[in-house]
N, C-alpha and C positions, 0 to 999 in steps of 0.2 A: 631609607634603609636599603642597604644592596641586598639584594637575593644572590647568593652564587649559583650560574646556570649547572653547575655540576652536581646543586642537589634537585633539581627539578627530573622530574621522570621524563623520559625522552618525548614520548607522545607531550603532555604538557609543554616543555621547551619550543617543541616543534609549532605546536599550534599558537603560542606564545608571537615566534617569531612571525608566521603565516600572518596572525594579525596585525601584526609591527607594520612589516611589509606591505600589506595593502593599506593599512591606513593611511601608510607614507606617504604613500603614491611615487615609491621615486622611480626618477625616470635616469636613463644609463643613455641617454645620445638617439641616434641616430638608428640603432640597431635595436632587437627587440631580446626583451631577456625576460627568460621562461621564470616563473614564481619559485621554482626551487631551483634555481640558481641566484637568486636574492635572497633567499630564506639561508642557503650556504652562506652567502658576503656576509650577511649580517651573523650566523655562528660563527665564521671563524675570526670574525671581531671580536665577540664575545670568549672567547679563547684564545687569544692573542692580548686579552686585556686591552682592547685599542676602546671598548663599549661595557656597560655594563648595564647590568636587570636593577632597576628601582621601583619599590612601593613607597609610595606615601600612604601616609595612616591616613594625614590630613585628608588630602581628595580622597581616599580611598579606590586606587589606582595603581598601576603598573606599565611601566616605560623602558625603552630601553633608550641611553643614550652616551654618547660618546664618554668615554674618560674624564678629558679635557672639560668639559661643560659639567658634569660632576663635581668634578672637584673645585672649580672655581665658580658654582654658583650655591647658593642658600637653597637648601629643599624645595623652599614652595615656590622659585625663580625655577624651575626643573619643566622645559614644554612637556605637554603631555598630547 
């Protein structure tokens, strides 16, 4: 199920992301980029419709992931 990030209360959203972000571990090159400057790419995906917030009931969990891989996978095919 999508959660729209625009009813999550902003503290929530943020810490939401915060842990997206580090669990990712993603890495951006050569250059070093600050935790909220990641925390931004990944909201303005999220607002852009480019990502969006998913629970599964199943795992009982929350992911955030691209559009594209959303929609062309089966729920419980969703990395987490």
């Amino acid at each position: 199920m999508i959660i729209p990030w625009q009813d999550l209360d902003s503290d929530t959203l943020n810490n939401l992301l915060e842990h997206f972000v580090l669990r990712e571990g993603t890495e951006y090159g050569e250059h070093d980029v600050s935790l909220a400057d990641k925390v931004d790419d990944v909201r303005q995906q999220l607002q852009q419709g480019l990502a969006v917030i998913v629970y599964s009931e199943l795992h009982e969990s929350i992911n955030i992931v691209s559009k594209a891989t959303f929609s062309s996978a089966p729920m419980d095919d969703i990395p987490e």
